[in-house]
N, CA, C and O atoms as a GROMACS GRO file, in nm:
protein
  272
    1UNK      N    1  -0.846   2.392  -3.154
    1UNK     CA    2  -0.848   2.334  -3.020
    1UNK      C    3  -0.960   2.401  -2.940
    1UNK      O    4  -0.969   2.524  -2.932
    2UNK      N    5  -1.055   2.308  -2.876
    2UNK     CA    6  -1.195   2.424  -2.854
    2UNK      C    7  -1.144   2.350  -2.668
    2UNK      O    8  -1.065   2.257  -2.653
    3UNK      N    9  -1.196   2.402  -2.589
    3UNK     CA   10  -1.201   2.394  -2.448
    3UNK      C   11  -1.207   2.263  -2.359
    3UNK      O   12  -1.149   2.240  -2.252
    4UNK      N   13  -1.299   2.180  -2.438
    4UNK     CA   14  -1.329   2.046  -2.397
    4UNK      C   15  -1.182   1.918  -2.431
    4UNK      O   16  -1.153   1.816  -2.370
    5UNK      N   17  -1.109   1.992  -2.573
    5UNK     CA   18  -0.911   1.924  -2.553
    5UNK      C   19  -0.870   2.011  -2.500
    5UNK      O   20  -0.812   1.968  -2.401
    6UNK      N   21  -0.864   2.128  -2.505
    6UNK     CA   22  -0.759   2.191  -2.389
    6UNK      C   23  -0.731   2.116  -2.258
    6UNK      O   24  -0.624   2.078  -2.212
    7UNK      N   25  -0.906   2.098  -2.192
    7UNK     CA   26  -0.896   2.061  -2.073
    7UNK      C   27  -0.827   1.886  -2.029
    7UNK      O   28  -0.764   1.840  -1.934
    8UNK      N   29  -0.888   1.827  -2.170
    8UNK     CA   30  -0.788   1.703  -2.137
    8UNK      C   31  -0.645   1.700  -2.148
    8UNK      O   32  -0.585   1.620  -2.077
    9UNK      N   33  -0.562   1.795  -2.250
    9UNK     CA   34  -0.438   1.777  -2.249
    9UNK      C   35  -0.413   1.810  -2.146
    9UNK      O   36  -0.347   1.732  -2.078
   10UNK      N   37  -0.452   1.936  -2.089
   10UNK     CA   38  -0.388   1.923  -1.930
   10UNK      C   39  -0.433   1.851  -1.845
   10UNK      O   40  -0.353   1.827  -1.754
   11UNK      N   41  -0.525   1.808  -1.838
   11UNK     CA   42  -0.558   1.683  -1.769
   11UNK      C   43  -0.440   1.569  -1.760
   11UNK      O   44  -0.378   1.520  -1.665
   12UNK      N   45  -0.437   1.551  -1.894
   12UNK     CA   46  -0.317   1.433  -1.912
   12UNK      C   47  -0.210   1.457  -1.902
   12UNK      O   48  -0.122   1.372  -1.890
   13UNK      N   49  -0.193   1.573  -1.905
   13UNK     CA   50  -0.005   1.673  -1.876
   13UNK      C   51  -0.045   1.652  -1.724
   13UNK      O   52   0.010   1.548  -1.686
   14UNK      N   53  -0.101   1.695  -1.647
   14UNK     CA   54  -0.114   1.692  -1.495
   14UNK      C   55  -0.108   1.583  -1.470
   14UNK      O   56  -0.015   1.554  -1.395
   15UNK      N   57  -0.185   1.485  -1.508
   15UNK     CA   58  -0.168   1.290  -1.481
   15UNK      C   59  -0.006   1.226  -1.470
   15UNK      O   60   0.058   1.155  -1.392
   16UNK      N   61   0.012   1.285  -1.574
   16UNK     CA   62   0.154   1.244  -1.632
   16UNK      C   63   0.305   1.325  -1.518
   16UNK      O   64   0.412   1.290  -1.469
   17UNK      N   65   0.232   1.426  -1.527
   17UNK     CA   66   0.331   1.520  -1.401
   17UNK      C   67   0.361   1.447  -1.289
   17UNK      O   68   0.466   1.418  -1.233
   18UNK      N   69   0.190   1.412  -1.261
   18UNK     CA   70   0.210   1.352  -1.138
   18UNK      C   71   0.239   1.206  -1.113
   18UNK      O   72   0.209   1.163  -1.002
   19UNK      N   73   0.287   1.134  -1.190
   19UNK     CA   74   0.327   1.009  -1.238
   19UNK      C   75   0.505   0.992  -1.247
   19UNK      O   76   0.595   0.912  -1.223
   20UNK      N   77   0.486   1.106  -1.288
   20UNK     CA   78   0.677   1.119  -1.299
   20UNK      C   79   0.769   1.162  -1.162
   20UNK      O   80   0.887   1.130  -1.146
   21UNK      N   81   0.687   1.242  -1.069
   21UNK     CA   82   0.705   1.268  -0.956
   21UNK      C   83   0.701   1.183  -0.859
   21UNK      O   84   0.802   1.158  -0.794
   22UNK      N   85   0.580   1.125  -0.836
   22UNK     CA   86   0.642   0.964  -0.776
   22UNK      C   87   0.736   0.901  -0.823
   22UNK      O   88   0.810   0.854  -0.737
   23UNK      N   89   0.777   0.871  -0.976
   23UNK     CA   90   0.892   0.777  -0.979
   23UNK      C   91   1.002   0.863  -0.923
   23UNK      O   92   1.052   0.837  -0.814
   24UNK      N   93   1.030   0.938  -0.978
   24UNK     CA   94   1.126   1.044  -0.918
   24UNK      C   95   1.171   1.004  -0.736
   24UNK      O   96   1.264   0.950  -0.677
   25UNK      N   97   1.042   1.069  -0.704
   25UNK     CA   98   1.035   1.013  -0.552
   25UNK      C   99   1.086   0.905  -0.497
   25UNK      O  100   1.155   0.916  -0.396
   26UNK      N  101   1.062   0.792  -0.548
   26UNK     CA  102   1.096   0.629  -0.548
   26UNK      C  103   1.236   0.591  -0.577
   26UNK      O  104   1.308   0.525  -0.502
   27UNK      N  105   1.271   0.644  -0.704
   27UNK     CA  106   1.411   0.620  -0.756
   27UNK      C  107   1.516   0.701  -0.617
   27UNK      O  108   1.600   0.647  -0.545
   28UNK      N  109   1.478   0.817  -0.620
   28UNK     CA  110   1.572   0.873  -0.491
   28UNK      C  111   1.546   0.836  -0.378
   28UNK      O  112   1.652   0.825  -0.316
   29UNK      N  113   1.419   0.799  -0.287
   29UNK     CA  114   1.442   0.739  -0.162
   29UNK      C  115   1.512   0.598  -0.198
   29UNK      O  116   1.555   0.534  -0.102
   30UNK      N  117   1.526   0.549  -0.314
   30UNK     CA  118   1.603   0.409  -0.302
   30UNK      C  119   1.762   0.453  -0.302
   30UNK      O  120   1.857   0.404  -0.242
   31UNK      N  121   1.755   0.546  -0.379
   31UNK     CA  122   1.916   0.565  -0.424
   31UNK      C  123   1.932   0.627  -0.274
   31UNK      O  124   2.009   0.556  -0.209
   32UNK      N  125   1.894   0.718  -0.213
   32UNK     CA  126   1.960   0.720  -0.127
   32UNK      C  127   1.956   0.585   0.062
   32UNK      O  128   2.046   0.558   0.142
   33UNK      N  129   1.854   0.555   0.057
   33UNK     CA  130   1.880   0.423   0.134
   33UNK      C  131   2.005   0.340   0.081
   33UNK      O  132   2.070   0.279   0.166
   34UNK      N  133   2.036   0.336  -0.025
   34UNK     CA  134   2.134   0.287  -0.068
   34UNK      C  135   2.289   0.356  -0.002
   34UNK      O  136   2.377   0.308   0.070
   35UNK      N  137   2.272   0.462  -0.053
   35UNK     CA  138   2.401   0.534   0.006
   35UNK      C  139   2.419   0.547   0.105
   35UNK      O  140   2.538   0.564   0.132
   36UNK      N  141   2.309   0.548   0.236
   36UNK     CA  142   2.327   0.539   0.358
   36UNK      C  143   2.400   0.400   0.396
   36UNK      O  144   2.507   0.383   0.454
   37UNK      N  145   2.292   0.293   0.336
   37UNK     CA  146   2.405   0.148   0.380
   37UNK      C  147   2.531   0.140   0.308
   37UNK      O  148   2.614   0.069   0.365
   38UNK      N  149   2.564   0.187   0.211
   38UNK     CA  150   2.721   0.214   0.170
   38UNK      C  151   2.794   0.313   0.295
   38UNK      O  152   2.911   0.299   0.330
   39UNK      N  153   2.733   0.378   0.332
   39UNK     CA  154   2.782   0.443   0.404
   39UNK      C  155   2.794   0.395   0.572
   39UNK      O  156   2.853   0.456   0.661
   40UNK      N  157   2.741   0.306   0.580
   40UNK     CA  158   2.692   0.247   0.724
   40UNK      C  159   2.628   0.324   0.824
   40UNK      O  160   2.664   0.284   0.934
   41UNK      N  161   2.561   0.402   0.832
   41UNK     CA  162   2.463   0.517   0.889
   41UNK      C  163   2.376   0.471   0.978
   41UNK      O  164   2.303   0.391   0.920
   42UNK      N  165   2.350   0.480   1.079
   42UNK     CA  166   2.192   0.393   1.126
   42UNK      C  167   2.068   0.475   1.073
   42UNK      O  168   2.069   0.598   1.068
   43UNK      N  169   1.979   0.410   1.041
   43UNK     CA  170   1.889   0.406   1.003
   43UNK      C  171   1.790   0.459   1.068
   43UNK      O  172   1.831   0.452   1.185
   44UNK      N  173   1.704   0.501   1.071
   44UNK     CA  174   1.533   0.552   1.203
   44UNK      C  175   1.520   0.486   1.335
   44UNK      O  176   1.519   0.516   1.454
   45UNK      N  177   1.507   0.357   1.237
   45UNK     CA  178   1.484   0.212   1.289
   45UNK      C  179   1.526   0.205   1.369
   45UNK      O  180   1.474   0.210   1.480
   46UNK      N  181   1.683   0.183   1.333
   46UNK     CA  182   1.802   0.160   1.444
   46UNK      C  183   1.826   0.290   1.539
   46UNK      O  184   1.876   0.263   1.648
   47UNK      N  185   1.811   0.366   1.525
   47UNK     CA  186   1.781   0.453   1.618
   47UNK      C  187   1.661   0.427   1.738
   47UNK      O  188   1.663   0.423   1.861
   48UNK      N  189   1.582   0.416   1.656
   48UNK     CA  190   1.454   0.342   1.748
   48UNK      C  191   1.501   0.240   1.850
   48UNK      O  192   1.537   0.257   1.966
   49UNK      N  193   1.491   0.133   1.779
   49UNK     CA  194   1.546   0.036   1.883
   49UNK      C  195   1.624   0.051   1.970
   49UNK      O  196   1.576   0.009   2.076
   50UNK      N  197   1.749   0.100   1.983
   50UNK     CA  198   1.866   0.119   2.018
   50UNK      C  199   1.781   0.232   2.128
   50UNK      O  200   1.810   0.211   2.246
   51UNK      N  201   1.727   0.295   2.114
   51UNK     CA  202   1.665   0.371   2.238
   51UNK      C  203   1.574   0.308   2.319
   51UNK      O  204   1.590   0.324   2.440
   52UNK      N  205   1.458   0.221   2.269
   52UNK     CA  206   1.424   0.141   2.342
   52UNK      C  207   1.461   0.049   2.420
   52UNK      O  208   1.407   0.022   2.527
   53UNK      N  209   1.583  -0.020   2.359
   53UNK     CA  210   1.683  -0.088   2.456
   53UNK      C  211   1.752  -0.045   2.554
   53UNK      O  212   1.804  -0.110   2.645
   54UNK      N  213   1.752   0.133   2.521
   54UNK     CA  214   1.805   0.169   2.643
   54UNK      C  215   1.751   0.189   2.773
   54UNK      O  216   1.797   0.199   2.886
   55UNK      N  217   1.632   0.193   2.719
   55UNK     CA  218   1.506   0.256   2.832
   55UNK      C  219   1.506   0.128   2.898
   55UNK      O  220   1.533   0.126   3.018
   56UNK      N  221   1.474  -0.001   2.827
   56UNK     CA  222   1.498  -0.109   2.884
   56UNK      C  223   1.601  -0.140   2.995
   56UNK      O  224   1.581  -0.168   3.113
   57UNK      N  225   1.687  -0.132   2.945
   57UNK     CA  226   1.805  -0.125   3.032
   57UNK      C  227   1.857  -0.062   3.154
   57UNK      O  228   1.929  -0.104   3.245
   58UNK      N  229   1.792   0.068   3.128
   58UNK     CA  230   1.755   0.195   3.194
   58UNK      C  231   1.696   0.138   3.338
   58UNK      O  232   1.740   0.164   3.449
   59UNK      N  233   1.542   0.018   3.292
   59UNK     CA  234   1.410   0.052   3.396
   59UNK      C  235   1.509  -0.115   3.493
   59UNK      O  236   1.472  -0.134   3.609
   60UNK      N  237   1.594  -0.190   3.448
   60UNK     CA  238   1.606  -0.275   3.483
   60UNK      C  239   1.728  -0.241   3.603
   60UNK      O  240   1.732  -0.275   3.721
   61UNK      N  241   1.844  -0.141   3.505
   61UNK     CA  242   1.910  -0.114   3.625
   61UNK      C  243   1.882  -0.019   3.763
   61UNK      O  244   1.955  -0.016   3.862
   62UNK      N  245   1.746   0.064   3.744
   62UNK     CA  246   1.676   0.083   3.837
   62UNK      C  247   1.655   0.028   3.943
   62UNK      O  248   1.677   0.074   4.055
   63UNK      N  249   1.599  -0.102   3.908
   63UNK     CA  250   1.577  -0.208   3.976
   63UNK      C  251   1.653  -0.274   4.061
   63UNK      O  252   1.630  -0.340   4.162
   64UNK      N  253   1.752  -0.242   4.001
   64UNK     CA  254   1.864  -0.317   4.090
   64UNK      C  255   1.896  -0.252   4.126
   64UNK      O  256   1.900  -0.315   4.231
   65UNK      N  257   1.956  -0.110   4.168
   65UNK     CA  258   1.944  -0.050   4.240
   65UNK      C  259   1.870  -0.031   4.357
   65UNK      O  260   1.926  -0.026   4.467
   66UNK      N  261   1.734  -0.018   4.342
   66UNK     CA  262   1.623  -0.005   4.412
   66UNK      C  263   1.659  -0.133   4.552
   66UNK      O  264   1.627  -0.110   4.668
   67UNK      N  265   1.735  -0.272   4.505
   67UNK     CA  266   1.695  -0.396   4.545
   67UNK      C  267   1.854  -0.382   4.669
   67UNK      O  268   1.873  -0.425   4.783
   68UNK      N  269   1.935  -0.304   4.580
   68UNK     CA  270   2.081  -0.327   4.667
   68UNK      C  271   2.055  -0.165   4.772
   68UNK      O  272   2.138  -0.132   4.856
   0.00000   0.00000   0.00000
């Protein structure tokens, strides 16, 4: 084995590393999005929104306030 395969097997061991780590990655952010909606959890998202609606809600009852 002279230097010039060394460097590709690890080349291709590192390729491959890093190939398996994304799926890895992928398989568990699915599996767990999954378990969150089994679980009924809110989500980022829904967090998001749900705050924006409040602010909404927030600037409107201001308003009415402001008006009475």
């Amino acid at each position: 084995l002279n230097k010039s395969q060394g460097a590709k097997i690890i080349k291709a061991w590192t390729e491959k590393a890093s190939k398996k780590r994304e799926d890895i990655n992928k398989t568990m952010s699915e599996i767990i999005g999954k378990t969150i909606g089994k679980m009924n959890l809110p989500t980022k998202d829904d967090i998001e929104r749900l705050n924006k609606k409040i602010e909404e809600l927030s600037k409107k009852l201001e308003e009415m306030e402001k008006k009475n």
